[in-house]
LUMLODREN-105791 format. One record per atom (N, C-alpha, C, CB): residue in three letters; z, x, y. Coordinates in steps of 0.001 Angstrom, whole numbers, plus 500000, padded with zeros to 6 digits. Glycine has a CB too. Example, Ala and Ser with C-alpha at 12.3 -4.5 7.8 and 13.67 -1.06 7.14 Angstrom:
BEGIN
Ala507800513190494310;Ala507800512300495500;Ala507800513200496700;Ala509046511308495527;Ser507080512850497750;Ser507140513670498940;Ser507870512900500030;Ser505725514084499402;
//
This chain:
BEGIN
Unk441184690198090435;Unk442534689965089930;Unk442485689796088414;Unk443173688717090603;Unk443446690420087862;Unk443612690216086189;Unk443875688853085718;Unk444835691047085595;Unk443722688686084597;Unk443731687116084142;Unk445262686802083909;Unk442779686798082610;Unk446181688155084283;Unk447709688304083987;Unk448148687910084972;Unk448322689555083675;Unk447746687664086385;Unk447789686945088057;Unk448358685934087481;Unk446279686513089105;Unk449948685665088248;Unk450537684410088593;Unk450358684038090218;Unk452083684492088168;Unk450079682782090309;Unk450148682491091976;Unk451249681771092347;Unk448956681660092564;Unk451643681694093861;Unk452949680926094198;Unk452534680577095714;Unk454524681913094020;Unk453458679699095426;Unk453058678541096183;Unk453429679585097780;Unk454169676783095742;Unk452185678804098566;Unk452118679788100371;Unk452049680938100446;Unk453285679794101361;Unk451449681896098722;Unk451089683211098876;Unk449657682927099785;Unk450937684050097315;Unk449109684053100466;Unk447551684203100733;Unk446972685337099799;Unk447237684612102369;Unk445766685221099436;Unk444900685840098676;Unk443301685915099236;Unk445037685159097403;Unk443345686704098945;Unk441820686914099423;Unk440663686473098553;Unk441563688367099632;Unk439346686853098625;Unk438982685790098002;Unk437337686783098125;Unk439380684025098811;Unk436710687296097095;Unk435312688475097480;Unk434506687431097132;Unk434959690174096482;Unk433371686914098001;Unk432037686622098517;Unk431380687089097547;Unk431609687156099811;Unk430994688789098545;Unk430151689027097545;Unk430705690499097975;Unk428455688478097544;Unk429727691259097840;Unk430702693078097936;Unk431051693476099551;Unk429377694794097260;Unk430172692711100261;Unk430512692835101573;Unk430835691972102380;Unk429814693285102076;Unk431354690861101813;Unk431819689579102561;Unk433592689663102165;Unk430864687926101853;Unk434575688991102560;Unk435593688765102174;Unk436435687833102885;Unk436019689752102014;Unk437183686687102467;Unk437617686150103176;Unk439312685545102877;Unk436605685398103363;Unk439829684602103204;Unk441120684913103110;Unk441927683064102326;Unk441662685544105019;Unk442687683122101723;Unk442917681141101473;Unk444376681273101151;Unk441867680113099803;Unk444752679804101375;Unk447017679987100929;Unk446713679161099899;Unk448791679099102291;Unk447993679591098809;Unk447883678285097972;Unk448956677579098742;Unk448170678399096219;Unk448868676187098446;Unk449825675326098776;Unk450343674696097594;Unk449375674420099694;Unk451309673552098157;Unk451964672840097156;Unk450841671884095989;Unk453016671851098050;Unk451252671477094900;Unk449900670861094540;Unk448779671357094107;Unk449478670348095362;Unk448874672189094325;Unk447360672718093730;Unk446089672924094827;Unk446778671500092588;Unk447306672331096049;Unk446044672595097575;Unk445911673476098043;Unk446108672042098815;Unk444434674038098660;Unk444035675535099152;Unk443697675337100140;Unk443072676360098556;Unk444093676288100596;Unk443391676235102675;Unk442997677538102954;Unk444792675863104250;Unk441673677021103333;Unk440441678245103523;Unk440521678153105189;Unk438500677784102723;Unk440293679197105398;Unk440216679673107482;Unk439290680005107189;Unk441157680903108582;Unk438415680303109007;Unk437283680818109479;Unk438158682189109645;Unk436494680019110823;Unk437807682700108220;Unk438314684382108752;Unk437837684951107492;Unk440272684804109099;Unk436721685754108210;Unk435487686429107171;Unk435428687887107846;Unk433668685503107240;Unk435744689434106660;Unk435806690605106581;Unk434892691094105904;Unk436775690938106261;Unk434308691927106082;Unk433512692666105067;Unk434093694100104131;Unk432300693088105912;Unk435263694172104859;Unk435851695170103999;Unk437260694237103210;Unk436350696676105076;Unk438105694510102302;Unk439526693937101716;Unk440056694324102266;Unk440098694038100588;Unk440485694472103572;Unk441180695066104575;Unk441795694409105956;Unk440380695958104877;Unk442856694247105647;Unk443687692931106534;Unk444507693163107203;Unk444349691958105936;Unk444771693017108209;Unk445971693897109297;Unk446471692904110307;Unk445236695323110320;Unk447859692692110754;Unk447814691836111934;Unk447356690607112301;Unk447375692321112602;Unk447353689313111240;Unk446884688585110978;Unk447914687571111284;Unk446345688793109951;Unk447762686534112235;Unk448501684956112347;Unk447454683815111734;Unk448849684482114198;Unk447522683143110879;Unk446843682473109983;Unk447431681231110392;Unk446948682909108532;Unk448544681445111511;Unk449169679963112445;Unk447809680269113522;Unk451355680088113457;Unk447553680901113806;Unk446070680848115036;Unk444845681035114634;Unk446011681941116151;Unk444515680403113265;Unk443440680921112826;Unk442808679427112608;Unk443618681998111567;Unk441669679075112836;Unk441303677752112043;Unk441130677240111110;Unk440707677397112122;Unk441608676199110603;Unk441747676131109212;Unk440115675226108858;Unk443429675231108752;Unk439499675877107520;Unk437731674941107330;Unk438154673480106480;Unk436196676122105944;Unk439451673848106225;Unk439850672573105570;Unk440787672910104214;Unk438435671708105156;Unk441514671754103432;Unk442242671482102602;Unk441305671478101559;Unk443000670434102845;Unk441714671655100341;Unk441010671355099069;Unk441872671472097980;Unk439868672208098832;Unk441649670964097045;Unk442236670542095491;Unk441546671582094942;Unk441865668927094719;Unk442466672469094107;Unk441707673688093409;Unk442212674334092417;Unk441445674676094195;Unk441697674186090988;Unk441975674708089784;Unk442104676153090138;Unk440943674372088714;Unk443399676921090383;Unk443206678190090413;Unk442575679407089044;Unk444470678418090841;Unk442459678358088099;Unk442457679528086664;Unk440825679467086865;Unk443253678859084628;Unk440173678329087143;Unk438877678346087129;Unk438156679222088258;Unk438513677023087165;Unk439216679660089428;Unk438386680580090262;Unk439188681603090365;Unk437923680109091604;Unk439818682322089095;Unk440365683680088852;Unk438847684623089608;Unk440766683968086803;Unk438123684175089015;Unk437135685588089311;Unk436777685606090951;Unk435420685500088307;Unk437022684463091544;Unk436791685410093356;Unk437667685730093700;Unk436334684802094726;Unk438956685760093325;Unk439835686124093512;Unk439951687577093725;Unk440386685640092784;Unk440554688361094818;Unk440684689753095194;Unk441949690787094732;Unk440676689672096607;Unk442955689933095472;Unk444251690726096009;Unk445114689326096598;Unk443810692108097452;Unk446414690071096129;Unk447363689000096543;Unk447891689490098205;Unk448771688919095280;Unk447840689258099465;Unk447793689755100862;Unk449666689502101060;Unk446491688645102083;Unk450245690751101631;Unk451178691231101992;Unk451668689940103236;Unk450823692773102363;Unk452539689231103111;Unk452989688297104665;Unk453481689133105277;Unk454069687030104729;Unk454104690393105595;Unk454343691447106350;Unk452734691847107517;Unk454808692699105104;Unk451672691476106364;Unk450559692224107049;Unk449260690596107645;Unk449720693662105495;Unk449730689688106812;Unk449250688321107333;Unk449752687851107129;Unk448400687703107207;Unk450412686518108332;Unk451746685831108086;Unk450353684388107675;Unk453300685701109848;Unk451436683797106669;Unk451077682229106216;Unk450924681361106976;Unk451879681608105507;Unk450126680110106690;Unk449780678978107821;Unk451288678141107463;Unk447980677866107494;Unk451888677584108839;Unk452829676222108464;Unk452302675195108447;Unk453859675879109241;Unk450680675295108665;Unk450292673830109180;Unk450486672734107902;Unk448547673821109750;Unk450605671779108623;Unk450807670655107694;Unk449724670335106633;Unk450987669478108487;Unk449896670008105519;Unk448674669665104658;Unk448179668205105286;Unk449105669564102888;Unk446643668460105076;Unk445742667341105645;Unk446011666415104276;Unk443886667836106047;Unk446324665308104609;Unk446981663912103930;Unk445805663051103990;Unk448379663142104798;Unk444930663039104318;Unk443653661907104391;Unk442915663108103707;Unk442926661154106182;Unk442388661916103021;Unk440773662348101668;Unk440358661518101736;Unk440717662651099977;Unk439179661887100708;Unk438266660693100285;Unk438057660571098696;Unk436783660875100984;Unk438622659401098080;Unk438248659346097154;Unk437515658834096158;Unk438677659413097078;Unk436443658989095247;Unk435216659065094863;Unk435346657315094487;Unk434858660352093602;Unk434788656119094711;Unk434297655075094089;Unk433227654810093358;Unk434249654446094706;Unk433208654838091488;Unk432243654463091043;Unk431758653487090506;Unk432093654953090637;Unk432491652758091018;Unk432432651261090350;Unk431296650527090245;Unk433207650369090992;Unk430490650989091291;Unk428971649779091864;Unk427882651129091103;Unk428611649398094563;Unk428115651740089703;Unk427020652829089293;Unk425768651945089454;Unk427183653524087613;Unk424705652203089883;Unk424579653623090227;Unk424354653940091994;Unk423231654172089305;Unk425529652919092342;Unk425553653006094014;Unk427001653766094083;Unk425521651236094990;Unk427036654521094445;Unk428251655418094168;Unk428738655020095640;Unk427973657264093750;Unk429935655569096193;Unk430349655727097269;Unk432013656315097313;Unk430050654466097868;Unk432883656106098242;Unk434426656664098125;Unk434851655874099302;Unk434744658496098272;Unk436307656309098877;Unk436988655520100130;Unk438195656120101033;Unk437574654225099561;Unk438542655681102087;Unk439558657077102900;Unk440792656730102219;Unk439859657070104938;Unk441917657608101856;Unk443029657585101161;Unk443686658134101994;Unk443095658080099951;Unk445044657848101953;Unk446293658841102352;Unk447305659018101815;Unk446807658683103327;Unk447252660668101169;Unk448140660965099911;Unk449440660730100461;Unk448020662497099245;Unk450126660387098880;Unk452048660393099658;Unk452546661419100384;Unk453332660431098559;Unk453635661435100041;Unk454803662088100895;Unk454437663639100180;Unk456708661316100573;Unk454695663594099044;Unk454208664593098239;Unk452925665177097738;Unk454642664385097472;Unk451919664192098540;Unk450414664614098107;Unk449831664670097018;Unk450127665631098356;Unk450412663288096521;Unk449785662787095427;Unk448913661212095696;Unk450983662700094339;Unk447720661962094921;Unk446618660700094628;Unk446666659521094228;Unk445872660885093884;Unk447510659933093122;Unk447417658706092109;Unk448297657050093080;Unk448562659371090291;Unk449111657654094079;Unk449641656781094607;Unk449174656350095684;Unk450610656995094695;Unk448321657298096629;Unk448035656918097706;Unk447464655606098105;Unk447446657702098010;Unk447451655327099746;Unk447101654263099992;Unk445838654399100464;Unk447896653670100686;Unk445169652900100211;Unk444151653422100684;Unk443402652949102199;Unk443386653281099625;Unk442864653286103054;Unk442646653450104581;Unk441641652470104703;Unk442182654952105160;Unk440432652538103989;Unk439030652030103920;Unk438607651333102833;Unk438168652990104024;Unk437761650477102910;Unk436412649484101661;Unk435566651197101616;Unk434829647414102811;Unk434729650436100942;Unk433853651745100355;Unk432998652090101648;Unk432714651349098846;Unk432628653045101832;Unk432425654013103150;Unk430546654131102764;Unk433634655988103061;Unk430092653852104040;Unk428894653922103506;Unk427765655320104307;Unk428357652297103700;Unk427158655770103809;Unk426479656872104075;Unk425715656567105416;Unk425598657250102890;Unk425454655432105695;Unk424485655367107136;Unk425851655064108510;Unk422994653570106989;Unk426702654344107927;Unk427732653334109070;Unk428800654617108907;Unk428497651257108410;Unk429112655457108129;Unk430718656051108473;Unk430312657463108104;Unk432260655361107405;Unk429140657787108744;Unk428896659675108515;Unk430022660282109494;Unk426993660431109181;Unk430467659629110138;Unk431949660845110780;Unk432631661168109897;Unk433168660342111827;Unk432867660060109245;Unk434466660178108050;Unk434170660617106978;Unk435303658804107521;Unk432739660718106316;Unk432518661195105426;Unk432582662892105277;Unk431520660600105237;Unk431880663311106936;Unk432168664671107311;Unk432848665334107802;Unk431721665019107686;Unk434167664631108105;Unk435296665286108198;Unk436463664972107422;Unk435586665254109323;Unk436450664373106237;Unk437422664552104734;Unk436608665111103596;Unk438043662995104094;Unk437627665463103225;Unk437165666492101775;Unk437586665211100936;Unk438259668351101312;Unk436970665537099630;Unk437164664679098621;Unk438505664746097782;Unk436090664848097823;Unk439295664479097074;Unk440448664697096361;Unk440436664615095267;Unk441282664125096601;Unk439199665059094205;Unk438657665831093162;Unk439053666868092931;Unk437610666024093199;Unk439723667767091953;Unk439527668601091462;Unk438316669715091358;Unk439802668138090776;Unk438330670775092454;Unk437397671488092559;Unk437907673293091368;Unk437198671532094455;Unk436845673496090790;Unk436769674567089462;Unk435950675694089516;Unk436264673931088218;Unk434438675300090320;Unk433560675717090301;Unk433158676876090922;Unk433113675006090449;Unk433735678334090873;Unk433484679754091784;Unk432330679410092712;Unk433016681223090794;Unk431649679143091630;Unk429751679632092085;Unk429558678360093263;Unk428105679346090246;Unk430400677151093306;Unk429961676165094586;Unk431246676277095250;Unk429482674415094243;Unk432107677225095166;Unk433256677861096038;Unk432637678438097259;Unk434085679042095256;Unk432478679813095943;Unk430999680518096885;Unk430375680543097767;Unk430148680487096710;Unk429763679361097051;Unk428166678950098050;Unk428388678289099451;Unk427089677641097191;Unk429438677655099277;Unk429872676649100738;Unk430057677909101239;Unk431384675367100869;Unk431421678686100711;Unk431959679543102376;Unk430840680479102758;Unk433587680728102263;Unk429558680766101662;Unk428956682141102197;Unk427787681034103607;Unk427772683391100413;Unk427477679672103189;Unk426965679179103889;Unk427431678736105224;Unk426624678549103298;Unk428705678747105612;Unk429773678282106502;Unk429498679096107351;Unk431180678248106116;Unk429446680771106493;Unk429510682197107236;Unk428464682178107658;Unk429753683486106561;Unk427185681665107260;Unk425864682295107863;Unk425571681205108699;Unk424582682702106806;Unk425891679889108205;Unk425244678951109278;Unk425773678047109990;Unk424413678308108873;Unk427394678082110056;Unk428227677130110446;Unk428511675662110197;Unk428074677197111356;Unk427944675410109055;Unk427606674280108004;Unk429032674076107527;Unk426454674715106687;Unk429712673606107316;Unk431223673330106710;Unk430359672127105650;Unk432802672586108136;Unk430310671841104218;Unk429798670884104211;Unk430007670937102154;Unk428247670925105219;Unk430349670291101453;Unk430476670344100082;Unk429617668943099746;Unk432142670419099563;Unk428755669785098805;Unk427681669435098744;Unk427992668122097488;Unk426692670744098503;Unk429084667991097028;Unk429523667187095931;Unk429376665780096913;Unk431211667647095207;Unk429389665643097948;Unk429262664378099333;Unk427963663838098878;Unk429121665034101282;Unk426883664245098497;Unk425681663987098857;Unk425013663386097125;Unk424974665518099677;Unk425916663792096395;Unk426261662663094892;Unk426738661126095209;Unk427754663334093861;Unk427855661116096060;Unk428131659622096316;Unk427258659256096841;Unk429162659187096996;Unk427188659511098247;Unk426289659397099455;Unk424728659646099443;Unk426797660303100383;Unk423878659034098930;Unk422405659268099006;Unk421739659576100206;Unk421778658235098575;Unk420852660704099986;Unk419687660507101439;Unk421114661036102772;Unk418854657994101740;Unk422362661138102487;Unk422984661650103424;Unk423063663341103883;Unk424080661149103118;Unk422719663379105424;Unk422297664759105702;Unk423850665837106168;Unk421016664595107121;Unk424013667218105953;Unk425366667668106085;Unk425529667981107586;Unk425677668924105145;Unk426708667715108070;Unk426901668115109295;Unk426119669212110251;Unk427994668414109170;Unk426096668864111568;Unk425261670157112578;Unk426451671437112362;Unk425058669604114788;Unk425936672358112617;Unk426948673719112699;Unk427850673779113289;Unk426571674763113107;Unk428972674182113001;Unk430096674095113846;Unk430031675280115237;Unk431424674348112801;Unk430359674470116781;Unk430001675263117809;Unk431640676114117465;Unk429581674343119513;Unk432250675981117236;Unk433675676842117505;Unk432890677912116339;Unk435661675907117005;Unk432368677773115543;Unk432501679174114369;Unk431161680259115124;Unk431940678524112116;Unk432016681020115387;Unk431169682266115890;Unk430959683492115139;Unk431706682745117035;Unk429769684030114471;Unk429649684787113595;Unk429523685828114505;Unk428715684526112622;Unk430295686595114334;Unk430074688305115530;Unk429413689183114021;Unk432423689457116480;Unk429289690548114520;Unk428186691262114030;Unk426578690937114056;Unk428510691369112860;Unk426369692207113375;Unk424325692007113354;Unk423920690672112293;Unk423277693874112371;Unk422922690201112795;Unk422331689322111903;Unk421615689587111022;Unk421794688611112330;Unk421692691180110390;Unk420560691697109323;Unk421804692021108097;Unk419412693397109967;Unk421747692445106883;Unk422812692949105655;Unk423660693498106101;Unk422435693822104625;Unk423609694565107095;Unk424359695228107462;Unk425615694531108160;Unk423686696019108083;Unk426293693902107684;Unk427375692674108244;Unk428247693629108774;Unk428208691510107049;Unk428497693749110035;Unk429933694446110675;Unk431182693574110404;Unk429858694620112424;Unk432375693362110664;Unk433860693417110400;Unk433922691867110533;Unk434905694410111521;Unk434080690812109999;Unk434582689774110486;Unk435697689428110320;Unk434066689006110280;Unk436836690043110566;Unk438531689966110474;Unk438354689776112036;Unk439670691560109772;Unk439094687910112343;Unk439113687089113167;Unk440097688588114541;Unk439970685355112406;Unk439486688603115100;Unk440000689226116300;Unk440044688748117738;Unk439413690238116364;Unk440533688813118916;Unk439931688306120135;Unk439378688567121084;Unk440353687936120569;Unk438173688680120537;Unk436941689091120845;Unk436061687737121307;Unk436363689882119587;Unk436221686488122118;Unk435734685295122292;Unk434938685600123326;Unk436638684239122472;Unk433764685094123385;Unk432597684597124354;Unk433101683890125836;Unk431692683405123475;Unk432998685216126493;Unk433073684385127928;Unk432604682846128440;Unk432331685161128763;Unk433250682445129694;Unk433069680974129795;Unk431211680687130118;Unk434230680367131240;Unk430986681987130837;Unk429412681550130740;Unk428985681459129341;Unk428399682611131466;Unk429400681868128428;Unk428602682041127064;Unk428811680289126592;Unk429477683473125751;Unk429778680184127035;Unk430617678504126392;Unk429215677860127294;Unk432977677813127227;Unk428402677615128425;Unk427973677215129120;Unk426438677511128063;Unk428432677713130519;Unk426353678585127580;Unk424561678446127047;Unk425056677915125535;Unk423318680386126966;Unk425771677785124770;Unk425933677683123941;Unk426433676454122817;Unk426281678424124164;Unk428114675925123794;Unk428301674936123307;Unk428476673832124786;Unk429479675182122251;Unk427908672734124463;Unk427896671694125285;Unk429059671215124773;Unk426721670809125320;Unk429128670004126288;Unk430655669359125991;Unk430621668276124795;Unk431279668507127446;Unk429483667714124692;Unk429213666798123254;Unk429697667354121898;Unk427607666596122999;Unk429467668707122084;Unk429544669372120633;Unk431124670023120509;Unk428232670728120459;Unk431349670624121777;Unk432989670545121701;Unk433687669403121773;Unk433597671216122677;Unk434090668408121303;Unk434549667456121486;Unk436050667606121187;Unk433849666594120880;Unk436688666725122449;Unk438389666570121701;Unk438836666140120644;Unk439206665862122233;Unk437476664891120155;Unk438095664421119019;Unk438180665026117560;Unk437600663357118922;Unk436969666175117932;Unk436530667114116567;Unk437930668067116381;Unk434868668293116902;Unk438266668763117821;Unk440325669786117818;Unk440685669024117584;Unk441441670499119071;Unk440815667908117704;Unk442184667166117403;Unk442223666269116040;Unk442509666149118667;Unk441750667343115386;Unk441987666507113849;Unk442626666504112942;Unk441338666479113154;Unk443783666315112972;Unk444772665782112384;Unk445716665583113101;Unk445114666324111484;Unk447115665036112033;Unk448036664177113335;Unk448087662641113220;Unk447309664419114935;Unk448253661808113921;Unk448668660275114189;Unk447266660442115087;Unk450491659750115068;Unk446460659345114512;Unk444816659274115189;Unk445292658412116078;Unk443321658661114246;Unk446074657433116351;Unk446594656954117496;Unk446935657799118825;Unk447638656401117076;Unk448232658073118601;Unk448308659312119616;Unk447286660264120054;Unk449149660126119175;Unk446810661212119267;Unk445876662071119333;Unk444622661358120358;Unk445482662436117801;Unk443967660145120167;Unk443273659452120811;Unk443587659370122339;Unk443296658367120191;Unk444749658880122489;Unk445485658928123842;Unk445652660333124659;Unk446897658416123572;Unk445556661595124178;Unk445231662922123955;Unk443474663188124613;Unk445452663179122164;Unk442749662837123706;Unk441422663518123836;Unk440854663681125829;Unk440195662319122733;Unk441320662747126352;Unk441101662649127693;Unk441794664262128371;Unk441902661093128255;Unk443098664407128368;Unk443552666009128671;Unk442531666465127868;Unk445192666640128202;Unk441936667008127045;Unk441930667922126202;Unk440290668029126870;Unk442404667574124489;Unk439386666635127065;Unk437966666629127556;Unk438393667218129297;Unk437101664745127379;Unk439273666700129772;Unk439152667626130794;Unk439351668883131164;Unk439525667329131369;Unk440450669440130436;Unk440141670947129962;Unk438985671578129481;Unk440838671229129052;Unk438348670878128905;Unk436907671803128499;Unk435890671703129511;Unk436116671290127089;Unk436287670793130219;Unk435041670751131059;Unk435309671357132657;Unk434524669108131106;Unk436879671904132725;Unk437165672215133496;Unk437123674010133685;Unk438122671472133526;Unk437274674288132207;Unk436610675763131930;Unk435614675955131453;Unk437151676520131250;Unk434483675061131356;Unk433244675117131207;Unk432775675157132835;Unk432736673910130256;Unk433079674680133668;Unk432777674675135260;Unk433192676172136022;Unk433771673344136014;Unk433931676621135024;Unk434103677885136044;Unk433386678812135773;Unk435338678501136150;Unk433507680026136793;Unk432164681087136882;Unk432757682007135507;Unk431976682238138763;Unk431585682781134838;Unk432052683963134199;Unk432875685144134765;Unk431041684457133775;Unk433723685185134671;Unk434453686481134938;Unk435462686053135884;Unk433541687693135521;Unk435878684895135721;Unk436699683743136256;Unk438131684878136246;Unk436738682024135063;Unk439238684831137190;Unk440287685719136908;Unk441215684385135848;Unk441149686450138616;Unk441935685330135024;Unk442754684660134130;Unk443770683688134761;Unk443424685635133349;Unk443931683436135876;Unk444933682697136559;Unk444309681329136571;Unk445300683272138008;Unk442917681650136467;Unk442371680177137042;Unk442158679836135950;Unk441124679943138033;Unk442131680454134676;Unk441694679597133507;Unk442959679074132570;Unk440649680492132584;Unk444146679480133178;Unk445542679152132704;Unk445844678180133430;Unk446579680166132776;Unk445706678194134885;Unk445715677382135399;Unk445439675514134985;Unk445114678010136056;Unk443778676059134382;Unk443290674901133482;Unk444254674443132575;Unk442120675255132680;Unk444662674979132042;Unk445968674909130592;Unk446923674091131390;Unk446917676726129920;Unk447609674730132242;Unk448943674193132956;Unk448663672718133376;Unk449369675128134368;Unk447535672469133709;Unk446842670662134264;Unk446981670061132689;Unk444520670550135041;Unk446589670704131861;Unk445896669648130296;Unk447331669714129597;Unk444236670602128929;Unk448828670463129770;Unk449768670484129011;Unk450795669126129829;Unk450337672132128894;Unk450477669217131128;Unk450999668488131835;Unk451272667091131805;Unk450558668709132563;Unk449745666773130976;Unk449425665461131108;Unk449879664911129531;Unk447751665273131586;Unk449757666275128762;Unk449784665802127014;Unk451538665684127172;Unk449016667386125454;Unk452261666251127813;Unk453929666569128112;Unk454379665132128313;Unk454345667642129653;Unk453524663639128865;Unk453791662852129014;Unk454226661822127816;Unk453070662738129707;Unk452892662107126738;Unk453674661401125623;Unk454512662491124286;Unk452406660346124870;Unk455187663593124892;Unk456223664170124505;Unk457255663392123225;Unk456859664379125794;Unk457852662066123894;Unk458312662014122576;Unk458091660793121720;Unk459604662245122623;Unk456495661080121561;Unk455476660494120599;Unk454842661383119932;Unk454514659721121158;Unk455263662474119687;Unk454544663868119408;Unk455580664398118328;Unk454366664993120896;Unk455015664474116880;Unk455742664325115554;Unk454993666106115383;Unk455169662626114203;Unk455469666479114080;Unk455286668004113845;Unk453685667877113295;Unk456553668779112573;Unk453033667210112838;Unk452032667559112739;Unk451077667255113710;Unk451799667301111787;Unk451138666488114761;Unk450729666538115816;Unk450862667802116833;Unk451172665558116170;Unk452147668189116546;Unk452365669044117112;Unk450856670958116684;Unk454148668938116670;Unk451111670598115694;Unk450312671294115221;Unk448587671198115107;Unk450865671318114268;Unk448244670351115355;Unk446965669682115670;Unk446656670180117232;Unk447106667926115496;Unk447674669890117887;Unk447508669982119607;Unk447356671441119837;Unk448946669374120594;Unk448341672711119454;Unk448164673725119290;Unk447685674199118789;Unk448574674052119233;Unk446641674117117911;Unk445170674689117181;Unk444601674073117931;Unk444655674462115642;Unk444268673022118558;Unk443349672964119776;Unk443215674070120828;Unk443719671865120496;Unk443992673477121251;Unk444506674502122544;Unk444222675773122725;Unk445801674666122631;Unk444810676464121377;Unk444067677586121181;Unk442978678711120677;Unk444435677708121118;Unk442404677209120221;Unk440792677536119737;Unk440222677579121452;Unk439847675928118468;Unk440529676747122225;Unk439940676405123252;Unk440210677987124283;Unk440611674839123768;Unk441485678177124489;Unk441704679502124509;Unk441282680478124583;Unk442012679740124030;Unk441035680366123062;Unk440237681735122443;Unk438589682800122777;Unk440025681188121092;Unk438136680842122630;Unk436619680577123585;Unk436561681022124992;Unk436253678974123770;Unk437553680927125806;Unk437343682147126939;Unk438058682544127288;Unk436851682110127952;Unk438644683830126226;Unk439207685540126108;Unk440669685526126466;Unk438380686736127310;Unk441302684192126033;Unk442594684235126137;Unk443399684429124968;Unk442933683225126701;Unk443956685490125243;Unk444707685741123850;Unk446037685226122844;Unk444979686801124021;Unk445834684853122005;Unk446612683922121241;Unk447691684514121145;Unk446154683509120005;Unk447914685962121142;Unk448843686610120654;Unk450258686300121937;Unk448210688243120384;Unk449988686045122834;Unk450318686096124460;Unk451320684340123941;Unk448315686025126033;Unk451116683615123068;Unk451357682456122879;Unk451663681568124147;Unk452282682489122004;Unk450520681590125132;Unk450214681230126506;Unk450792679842126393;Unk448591681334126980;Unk450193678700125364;Unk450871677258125302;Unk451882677168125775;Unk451109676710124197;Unk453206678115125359;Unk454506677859124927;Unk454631677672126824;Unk455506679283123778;Unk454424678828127275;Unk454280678125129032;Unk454851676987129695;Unk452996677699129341;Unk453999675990129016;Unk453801674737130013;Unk454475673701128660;Unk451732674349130699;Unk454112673831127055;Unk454693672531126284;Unk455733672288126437;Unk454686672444125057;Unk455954670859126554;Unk456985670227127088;Unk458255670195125849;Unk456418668746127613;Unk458838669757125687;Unk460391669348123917;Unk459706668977123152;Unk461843667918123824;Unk458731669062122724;Unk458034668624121314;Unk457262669530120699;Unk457153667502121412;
//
């Protein structure tokens, strides 16, 4: 992109890796970017819901400083924009105790600003709160192409979600295991085939050698939202996985909807405790879970069984 590029707010843009990688981000309000697990090797984008796509997370991002990965500004005719709600919990950096660094959980305002937020947590420590450390991003100002880069090309190869700026506060702290939902399709040699997110998901036997129920966890889909509610949640959501983790490969689609129709049933109960970003939390579950055995998003199967919320 020319240095003459204006951006606006909930355009998507693509974003070149390297000559054969490519991947896709929205700007948001603020200056916030939201990167998906949706990696191409060609600039070539077609048919794209970026509402069914997973999001790797929120981030604070100087756009002038990462003019240069910048590609192409992407057609919403040809990929529609995420509505999801911006993730409102961060972490922000405490340096007060130099040279014991640490941060603390925040939750930006209404408008997603820092300077006001409240804050959630005392200082967070690298041995007692490695969940929370690895699942909020920091609310720093990120500039840096080259550690833009480096995270998503590492995300792509090893399922690592992980910014390495964590491990400055946090001493001796190690980055998250690989994420079981990110499935790299193509060869594992240069020759990278197509990674424009398609539904193409791993049968339920594959879910069976691959990801255990520990590593799929409800509480990992269900992240974001009212952690209250959502909590009250994870029980449907663990029995759904373990209820299409039990069935045979080549299971007919009735029986694995079936599964759905039991886990909507039960979430339908606290219906009207269920706010829009919950709402949206529950349905990126759902249909990550879905996706994982060969149900197609496009079919918007949820809508089925969700109850008025």
């Amino acid at each position: 992109m020319t240095a003459k590029t204006t951006f606006h707010e909930n355009a998507v843009y693509s974003l070149r890796l390297r000559n054969d990688l490519f991947t896709l981000v929205q700007l948001r309000r603020n200056c916030f970017m939201q990167f998906f697990d949706v990696f191409n090797d060609t600039d070539e984008w077609q048919d794209l819901d970026l509402n069914h796509c997973r999001t790797l997370h929120f981030s604070i991002v100087a756009t002038t400083g990462l003019k240069r990965l910048f590609s192409k500004q992407i057609d919403p005719s040809t990929v529609r924009p995420s509505t999801m709600p911006i993730e409102r919990r961060m972490l922000r950096a405490d340096l007060s105790a130099a040279p014991d660094y640490s941060a603390k959980l925040i939750e930006l305002t209404d408008t997603h600003e820092a300077l006001d937020a409240t804050e959630l947590s005392g200082r967070l420590s690298g041995m007692e709160d490695v969940e929370t450390i690895h699942r909020y991003e920091l609310a720093g100002m990120q500039g840096d192409p080259a550690k833009v880069s480096k995270r998503l090309i590492r995300y792509f190869e090893t399922g690592v979600n992980w910014d390495e700026s964590k491990a400055f506060l946090f001493k001796g702290i190690a980055p998250p295991s690989p994420d079981p939902l990110h499935v790299r399709s193509g060869s594992a040699d240069k020759n990278i085939q197509t990674r424009e997110l398609r539904e193409e998901a791993p049968r339920t036997s594959d879910i069976k050698r691959r990801v255990s129920l520990d590593e799929l966890r409800a509480e990992r889909l269900l992240g974001a939202g009212d952690t209250g509610l959502l909590r009250k949640l994870e029980p449907a959501v663990s029995r759904l996985i373990a209820r299409l983790t039990a069935q045979d490969a080549g299971a007919p689609e009735t029986e694995r909807l079936a599964a759905f129709e039991e886990a909507f049933a039960a979430i339908n109960a606290f219906e009207d405790e269920i706010s829009t970003p919950d709402r949206e939390a529950i349905l990126a579950a759902m249909y990550v879970i879905g996706a994982l055995v060969g149900l197609d998003r496009r079919t918007q199967f949820c809508e089925r069984w969700r109850g008025d919320w």
